[in-house]
Structure formats: structure tokens, C-alpha cells
C-alpha positions in Angstrom: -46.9 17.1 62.2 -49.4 13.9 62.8 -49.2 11.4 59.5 -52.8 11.1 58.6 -54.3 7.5 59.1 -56.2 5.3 56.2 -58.3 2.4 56.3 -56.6 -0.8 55.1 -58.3 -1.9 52.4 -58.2 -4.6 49.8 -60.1 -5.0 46.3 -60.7 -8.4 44.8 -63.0 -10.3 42.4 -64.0 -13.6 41.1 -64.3 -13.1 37.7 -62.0 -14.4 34.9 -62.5 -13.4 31.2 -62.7 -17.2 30.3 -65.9 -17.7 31.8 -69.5 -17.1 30.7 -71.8 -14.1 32.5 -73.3 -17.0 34.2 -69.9 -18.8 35.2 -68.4 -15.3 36.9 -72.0 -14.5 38.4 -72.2 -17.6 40.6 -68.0 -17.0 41.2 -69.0 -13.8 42.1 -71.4 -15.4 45.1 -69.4 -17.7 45.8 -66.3 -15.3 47.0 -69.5 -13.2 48.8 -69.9 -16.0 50.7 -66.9 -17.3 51.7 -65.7 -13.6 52.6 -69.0 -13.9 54.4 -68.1 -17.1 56.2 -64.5 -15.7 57.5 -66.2 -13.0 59.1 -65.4 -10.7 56.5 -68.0 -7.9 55.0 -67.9 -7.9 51.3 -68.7 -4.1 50.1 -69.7 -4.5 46.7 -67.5 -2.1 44.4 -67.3 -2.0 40.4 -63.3 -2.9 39.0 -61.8 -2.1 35.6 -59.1 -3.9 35.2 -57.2 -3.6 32.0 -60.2 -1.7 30.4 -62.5 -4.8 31.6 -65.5 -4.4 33.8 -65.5 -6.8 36.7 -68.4 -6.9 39.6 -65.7 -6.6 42.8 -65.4 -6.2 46.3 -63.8 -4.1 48.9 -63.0 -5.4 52.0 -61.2 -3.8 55.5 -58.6 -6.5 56.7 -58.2 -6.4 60.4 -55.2 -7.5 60.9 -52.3 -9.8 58.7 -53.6 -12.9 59.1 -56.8 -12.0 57.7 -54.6 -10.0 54.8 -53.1 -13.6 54.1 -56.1 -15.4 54.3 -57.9 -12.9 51.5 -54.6 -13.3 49.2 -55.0 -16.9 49.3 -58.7 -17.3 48.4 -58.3 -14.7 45.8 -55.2 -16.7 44.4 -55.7 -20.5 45.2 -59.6 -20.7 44.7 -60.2 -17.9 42.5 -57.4 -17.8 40.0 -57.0 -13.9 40.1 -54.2 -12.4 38.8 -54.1 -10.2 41.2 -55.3 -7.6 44.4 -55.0 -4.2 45.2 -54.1 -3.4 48.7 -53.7 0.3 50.4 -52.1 0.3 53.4 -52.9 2.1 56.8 -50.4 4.7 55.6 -52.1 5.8 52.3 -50.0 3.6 49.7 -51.4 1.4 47.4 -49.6 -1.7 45.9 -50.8 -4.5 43.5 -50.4 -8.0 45.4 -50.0 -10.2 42.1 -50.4 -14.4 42.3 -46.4 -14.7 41.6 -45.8 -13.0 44.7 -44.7 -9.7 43.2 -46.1 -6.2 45.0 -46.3 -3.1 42.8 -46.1 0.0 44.1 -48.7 2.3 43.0 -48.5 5.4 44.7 -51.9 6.5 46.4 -55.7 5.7 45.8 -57.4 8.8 45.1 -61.5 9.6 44.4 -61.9 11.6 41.0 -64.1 12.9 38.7 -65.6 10.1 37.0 -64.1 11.3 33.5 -60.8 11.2 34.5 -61.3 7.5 36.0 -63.0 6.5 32.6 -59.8 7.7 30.8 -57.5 5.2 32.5 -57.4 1.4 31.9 -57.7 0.9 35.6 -60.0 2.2 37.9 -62.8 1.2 41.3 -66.3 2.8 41.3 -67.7 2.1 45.0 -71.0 4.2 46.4 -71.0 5.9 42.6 -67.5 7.3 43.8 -64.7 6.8 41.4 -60.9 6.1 42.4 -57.6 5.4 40.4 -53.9 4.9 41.8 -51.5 7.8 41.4 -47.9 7.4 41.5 
């Protein structure tokens, strides 16, 4: 039996709780363009995160390096608490700025009603997706 292949794919943001609109808007461009400058397409993506709404992005790391290199700006010049990564093999952990990873089972697209009943879920191309696990 052949194990099915997934994208590797992390989610990050910019935005903090402790800043205005205004603050987390121009944090928000400023991770665009720095994922921008490393060669890395930002896919704009909706987060909520601990039943907070937070303008995100997905992006496809190529290899570990660039895994690394996304970790650290989300950590050392954004503050984040933390990113969601899934893997190439379908599961999906939380990367947290202490250096802990979470398991979280699998990312999986589902009906929008049963993403807005979790605390924790992605909305990218009007397609929603929560962990299960």
C-alpha cells in the first residue's frame, strides 16, 4: 500500500493582541515582505487562534533550512507564540517559541460550522480546516 504524500506546510502571523488594528496591519506587511524577500510565497489565510481572529499566512517550506528560517522570524522578530506545521506525511504539530512541538493529529477541511465551533481553526480560499487528533 503507497502512504499518501502531503504538502509541507506552515501557518504563521504577525499579529499580537497587544497591538492596535493599525500596529498588526503594518506587522502583518512587514512579515509579507520579508517572507517575500527569502523567496518565500506568502498565501494569505484567515487564523483563529484561541477564539481570536488573526490575518495569517500559509507558506510551503522547501526544505529544513527554510523550516528554520520561518520559525525564527516568526519567534525572534515577531513575538509569536507559536506555528502550525504539517508534515509531508499528513501530521500536524504546534512549533511553540519555548521549543516545545505538540502533536495534533491531522489537518482536515470541514464544514465551516464545525470549524466555527472550535477555538482553533484556518480559513484559506473560503475553505475551512481544524486539527484532529
Amino acid at each position: 500500500m503507497r502512504e499518501t504524500q502531503f504538502r509541507r506546510i506552515m501557518i504563521l502571523s504577525a499579529e499580537r493582541t497587544k497591538y492596535t488594528y493599525t500596529d498588526n496591519q503594518a506587522r502583518t506587511n512587514n512579515l509579507r515582505a520579508c517572507l517575500e524577500d527569502l523567496n518565500i510565497k506568502p498565501n494569505a489565510c484567515i487564523g483563529v487562534y484561541e477564539n481570536g481572529v488573526e490575518k495569517s499566512f500559509m507558506v510551503l517550506p522547501r526544505n529544513r533550512e527554510e523550516f528554520d528560517t520561518i520559525l525564527d522570524l516568526a519567534f525572534k522578530c515577531f513575538e509569536q507564540d507559536s506555528v502550525l506545521y504539517r508534515g509531508s506525511n499528513g501530521n500536524t504539530s504546534l512549533y511553540t517559541n519555548t521549543g516545545v512541538k505538540i502533536s495534533l493529529g491531522t489537518l482536515d477541511e470541514v464544514p465551516m460550522v464545525t470549524a466555527r465551533a472550535q477555538e482553533n481553526y484556518t480559513v484559506f480560499n473560503d475553505k475551512y480546516y481544524i486539527t484532529k487528533g
